[in-house]
LUMZAVO-355809 format. One record per residue (C-alpha): x negated, y negated, z. Coordinates in Angstrom, 3 decimals. Example, Ala and Ser with C-alpha at 12.3 -4.5 7.8 and 13.67 -1.06 7.14 Angstrom:
# residues 2
REC        x        y        z
REC  -12.300    4.500    7.800
REC  -13.670    1.060    7.140
This chain:
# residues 360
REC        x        y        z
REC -132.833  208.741   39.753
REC -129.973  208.486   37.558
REC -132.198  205.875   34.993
REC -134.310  209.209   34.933
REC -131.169  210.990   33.919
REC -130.590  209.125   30.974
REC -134.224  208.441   29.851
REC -135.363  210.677   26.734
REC -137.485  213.306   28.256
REC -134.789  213.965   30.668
REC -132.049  214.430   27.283
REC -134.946  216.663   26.096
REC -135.199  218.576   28.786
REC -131.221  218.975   29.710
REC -131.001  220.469   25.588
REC -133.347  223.066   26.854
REC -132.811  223.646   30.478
REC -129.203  222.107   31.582
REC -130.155  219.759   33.945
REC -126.254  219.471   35.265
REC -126.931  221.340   38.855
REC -129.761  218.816   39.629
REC -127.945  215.892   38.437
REC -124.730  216.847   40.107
REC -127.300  217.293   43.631
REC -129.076  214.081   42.967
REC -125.672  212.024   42.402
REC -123.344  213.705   45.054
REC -124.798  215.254   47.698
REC -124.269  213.216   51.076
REC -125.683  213.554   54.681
REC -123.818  213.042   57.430
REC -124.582  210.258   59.992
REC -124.325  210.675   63.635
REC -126.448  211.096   66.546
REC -127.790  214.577   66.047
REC -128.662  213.661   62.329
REC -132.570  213.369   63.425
REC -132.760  216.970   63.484
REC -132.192  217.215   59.849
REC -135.726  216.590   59.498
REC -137.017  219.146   61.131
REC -136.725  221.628   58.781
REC -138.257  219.182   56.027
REC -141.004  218.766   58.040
REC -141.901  222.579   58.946
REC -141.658  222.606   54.848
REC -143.911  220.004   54.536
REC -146.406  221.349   56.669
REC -145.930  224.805   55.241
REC -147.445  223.294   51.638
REC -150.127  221.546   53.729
REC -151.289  224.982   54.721
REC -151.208  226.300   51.181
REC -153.419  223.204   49.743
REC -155.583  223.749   52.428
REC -155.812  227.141   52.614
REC -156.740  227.680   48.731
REC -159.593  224.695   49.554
REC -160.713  226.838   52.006
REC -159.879  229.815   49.954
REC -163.455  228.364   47.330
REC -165.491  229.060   50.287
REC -164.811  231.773   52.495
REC -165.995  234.796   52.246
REC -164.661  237.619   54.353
REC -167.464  240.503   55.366
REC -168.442  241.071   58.914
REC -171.720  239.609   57.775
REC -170.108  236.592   55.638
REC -166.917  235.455   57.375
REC -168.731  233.398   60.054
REC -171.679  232.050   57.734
REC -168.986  230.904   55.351
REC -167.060  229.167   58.150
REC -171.033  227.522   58.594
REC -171.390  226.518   55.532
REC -167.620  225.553   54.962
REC -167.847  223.137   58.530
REC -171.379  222.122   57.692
REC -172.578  222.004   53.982
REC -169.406  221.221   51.874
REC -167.925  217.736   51.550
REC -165.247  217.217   53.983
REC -164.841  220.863   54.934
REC -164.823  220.259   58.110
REC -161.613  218.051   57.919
REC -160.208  220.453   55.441
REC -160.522  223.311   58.080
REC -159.500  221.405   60.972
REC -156.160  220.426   59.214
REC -155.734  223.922   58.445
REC -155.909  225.228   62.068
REC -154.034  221.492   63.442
REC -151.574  222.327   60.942
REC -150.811  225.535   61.396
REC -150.383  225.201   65.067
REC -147.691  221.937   64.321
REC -145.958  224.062   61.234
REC -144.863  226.665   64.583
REC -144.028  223.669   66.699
REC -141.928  222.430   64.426
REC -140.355  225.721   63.104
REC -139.520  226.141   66.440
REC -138.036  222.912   67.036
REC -136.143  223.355   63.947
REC -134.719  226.882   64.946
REC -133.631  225.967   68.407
REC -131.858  222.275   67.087
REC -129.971  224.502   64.955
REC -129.126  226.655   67.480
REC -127.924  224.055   70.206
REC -125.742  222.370   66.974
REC -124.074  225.546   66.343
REC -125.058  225.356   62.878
REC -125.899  228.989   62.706
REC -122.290  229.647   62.754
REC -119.680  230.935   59.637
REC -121.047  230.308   56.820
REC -124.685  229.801   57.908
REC -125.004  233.271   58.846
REC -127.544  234.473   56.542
REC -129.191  230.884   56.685
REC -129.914  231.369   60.207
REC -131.482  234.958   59.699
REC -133.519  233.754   56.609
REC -135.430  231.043   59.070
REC -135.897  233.250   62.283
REC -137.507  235.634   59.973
REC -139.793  232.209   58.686
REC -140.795  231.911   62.238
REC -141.831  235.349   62.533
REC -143.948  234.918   59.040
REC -145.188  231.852   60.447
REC -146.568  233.491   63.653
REC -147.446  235.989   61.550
REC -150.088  234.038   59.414
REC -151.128  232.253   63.040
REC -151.872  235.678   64.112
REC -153.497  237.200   60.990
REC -155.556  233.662   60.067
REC -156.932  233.687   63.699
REC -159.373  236.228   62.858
REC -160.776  234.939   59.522
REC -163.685  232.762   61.150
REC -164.931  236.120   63.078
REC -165.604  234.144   66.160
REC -165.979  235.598   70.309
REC -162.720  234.078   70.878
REC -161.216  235.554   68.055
REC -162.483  239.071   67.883
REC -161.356  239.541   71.955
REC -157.613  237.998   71.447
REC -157.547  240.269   67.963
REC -158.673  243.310   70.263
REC -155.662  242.275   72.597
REC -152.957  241.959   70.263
REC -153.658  244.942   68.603
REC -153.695  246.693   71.450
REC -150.421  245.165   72.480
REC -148.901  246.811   69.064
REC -150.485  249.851   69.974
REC -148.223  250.667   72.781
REC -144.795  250.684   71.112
REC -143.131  253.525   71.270
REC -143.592  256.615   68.448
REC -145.202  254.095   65.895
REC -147.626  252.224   67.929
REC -150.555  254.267   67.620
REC -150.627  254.229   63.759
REC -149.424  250.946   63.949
REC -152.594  249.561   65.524
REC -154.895  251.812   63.438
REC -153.129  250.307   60.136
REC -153.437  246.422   61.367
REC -157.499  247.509   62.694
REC -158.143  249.943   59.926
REC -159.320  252.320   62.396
REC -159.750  252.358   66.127
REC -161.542  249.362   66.826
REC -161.433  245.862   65.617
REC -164.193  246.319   62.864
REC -165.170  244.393   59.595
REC -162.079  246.871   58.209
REC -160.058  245.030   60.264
REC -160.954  241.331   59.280
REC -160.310  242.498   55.633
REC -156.790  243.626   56.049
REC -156.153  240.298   57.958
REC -157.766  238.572   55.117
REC -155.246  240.488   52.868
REC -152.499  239.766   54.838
REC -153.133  236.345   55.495
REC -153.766  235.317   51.542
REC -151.940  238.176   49.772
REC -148.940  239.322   51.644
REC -147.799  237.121   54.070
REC -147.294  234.386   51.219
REC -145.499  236.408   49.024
REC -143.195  237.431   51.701
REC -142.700  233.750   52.875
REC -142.267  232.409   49.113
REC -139.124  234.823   48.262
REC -138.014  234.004   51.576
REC -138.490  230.263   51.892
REC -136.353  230.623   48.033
REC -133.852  232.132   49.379
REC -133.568  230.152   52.722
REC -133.538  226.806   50.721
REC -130.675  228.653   48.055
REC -128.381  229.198   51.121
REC -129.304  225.425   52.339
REC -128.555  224.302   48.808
REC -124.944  225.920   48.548
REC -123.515  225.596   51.842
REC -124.840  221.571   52.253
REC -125.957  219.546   55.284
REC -124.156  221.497   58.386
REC -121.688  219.055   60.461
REC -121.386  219.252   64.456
REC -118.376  220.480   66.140
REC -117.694  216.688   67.624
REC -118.075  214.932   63.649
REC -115.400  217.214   62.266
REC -113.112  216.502   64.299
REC -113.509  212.502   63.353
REC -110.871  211.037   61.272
REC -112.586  210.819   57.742
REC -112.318  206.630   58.036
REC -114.802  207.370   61.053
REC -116.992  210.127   59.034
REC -120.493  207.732   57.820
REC -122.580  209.336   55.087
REC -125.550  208.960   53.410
REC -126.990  209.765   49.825
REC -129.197  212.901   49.550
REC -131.489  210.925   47.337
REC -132.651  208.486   47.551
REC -131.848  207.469   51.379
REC -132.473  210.565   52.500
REC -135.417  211.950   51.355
REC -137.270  208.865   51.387
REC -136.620  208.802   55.241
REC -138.263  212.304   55.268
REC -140.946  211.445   53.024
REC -141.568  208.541   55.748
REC -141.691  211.769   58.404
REC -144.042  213.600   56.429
REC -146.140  210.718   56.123
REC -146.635  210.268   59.901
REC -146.862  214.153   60.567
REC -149.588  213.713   58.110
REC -151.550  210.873   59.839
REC -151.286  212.579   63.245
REC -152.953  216.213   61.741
REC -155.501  213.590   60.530
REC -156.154  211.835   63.499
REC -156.398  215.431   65.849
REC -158.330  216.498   62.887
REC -161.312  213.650   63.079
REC -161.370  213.475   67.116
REC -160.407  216.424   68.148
REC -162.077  218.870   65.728
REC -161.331  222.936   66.427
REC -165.230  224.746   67.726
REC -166.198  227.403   65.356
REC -167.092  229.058   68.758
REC -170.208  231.913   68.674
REC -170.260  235.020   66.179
REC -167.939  237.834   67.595
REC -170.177  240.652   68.642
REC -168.505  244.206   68.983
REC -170.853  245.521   71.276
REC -170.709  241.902   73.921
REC -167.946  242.199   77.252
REC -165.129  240.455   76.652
REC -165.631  236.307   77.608
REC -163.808  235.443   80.642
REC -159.781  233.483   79.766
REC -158.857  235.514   76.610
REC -155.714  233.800   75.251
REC -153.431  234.150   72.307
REC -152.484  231.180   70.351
REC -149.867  229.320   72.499
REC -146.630  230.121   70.611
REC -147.701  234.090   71.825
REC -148.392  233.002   75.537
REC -144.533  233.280   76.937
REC -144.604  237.600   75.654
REC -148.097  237.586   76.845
REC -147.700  235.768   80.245
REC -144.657  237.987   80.986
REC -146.349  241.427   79.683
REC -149.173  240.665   82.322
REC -146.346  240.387   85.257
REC -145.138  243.818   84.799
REC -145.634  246.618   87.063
REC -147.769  249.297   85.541
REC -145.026  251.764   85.613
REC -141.149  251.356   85.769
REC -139.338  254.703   86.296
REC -140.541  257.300   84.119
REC -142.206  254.220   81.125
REC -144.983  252.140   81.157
REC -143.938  248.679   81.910
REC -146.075  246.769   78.871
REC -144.033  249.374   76.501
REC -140.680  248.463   78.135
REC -141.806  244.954   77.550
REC -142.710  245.035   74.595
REC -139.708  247.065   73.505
REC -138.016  244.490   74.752
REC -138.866  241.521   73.096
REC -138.725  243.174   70.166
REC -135.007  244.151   70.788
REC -134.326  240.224   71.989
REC -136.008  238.636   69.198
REC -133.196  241.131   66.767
REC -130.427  239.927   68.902
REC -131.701  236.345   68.281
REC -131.545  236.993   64.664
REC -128.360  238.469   65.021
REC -126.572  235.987   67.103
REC -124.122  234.282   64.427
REC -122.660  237.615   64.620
REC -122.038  237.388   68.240
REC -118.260  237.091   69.014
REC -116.924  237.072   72.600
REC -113.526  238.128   73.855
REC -110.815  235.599   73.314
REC -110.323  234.301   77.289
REC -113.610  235.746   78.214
REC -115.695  232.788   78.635
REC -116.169  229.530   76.386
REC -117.669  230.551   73.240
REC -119.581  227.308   72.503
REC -120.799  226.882   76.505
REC -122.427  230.647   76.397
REC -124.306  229.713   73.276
REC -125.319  226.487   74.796
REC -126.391  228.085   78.479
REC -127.870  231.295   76.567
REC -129.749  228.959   74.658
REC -131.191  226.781   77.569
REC -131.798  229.889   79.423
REC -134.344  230.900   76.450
REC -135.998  227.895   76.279
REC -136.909  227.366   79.989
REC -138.151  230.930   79.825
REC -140.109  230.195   76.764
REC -141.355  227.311   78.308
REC -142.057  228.462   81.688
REC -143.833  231.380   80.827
REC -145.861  229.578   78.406
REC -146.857  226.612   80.741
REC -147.111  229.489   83.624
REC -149.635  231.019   81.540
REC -152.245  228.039   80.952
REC -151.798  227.432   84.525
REC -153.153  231.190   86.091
């Protein structure tokens, strides 16, 4: 990198553009070594696999045409008619289901490193509200291929929206465009999916990778404290990103090889007017608030128990953002052990509920 630095289109461009920050990134930044440091990829990857989505999604973007009486043909013709748009489609929906896994991965290694903490704050709440885009476009790109499957889990989650308190009703009637999951309602999806969602996730995904930028590679608890003879370091570049360029590079062969022998079924044309087919599931990442909406009494005290549960997820997943903000009373308990239990607790819930749920 630094022969770029002094070739002439680089002197060019540093006249017009002062090149200095990037130089000064390219030629100092280190990351630490230690054993944790294999998280650091995570959140390359889950970037990775976010531009994977995009490049797919504007392939797929040529093609599709959303209409109740065009979304599935497209999805047809896509899967049947148009060189490799089967494989293009099926690393859409592979990929968008391993950009979650990994986002989620990502969140919760930060989270058991304590790298949320002073002066991460705003880092932290810039990537839980990622993961909420990202489940967001799982949610809204479901839809798009206006299949049985689909249409019903659509019906269901809207629903589920529908029953927060004061807003819910409008709510649901804004994400359906009316009162029931109609060709209305697979245009605002489409809208949302392309349109909105992206623009969101772009100023975001700036700003998440500005606060990354400024505050550098975060350092465990256990590697501070090393004398700074013990400290081992890396280069940014090359070392570094050529490690997570490997990453990328095997992410990418997997979504290939799920994509060729495991290809996603288009599934039958969603029909308003059919019943509802027997095992209607959301995507798995919505199965743990799904699972534990279903165990809930109909009625606790004077509420209905799905809006207490959903009222309280939605409080949880605030406190979540809000955690790096969390500060116990001095003597109270270990500060780093309640993250660390709090933490574990979440995760076997998530997990539980989520494996509880393919299982019933």
């Amino acid at each position: 990198m630094s022969n770029f630095f002094d070739s002439r289109v680089a002197r060019w461009l540093d006249d017009r553009l002062d090149l200095s920050p990037i130089k000064n990134l390219v030629e100092h930044k280190k990351v630490p070594i230690h054993h944790h440091t294999v998280w650091y990829y995570m959140g390359g990857v889950t970037l990775f696999l976010f531009l994977v989505q995009v490049f797919s999604g504007i392939l797929l973007l040529m093609y599709y045409r959303p209409g109740e009486n065009s979304a599935y043909e497209s999805m047809q013709f896509i899967t049947s008619k148009v060189h490799f748009g089967w494989l293009i489609r099926n690393i859409h929906a592979w990929g968008a289901n391993i950009m979650v896994l990994f986002a989620f991965i990502h969140m919760f290694s930060v989270f058991f490193t304590k790298a949320f903490k002073r002066p991460r704050e705003l880092t932290w709440a810039t990537g839980f509200i990622l993961l909420v885009l990202a489940m967001g476009f799982g949610f809204s790109g479901y839809l798009l291929p206006w299949n049985e499957l689909a249409f019903f889990a659509t019906k269901v989650g809207t629903d589920i929206a529908g029953v927060v308190p004061i807003i819910g009703e409008k709510l649901k009637i804004v994400l359906r465009g009316g009162d029931d999951v109609t060709g209305a309602t697979l245009s605002r999806f489409f809208g949302i999916h392309v349109a909105i969602l992206p623009a969101l996730t772009t100023v975001l995904l700036g700003l998440h990778l500005l606060f990354v930028q400024r505050q550098g590679m975060s350092e465990p608890e256990f590697f501070e404290e090393l004398p700074e003879a013990k400290k081992h370091y890396i280069p940014f570049f090359p070392d570094f990103v050529l490690r997570d360029a490997l990453l990328w590079l095997v992410v990418l062969i997997i979504i290939l090889s799920l994509a060729v022998f495991f290809p996603w079924e288009l599934g039958l044309k969603a029909d308003p007017l059919a019943s509802a087919p027997m095992g209607i599931r959301p995507e798995w990442y919505f199965m743990f608030m799904f699972q534990s909406l279903k165990f809930l009494p109909p009625h606790i005290l004077f509420f209905e128990g799905e809006t207490l549960g959903v009222l309280f997820f939605a409080v949880a997943g605030i406190f979540w953002m809000l955690i790096p903000f969390v500060k116990l009373q001095n003597g109270s308990i270990n500060e780093s052990k309640f993250f660390t239990y709090f933490g574990l607790a979440t995760l076997a819930f998530m997990l539980g509920m989520t494996i509880l749920g393919y299982l019933v």
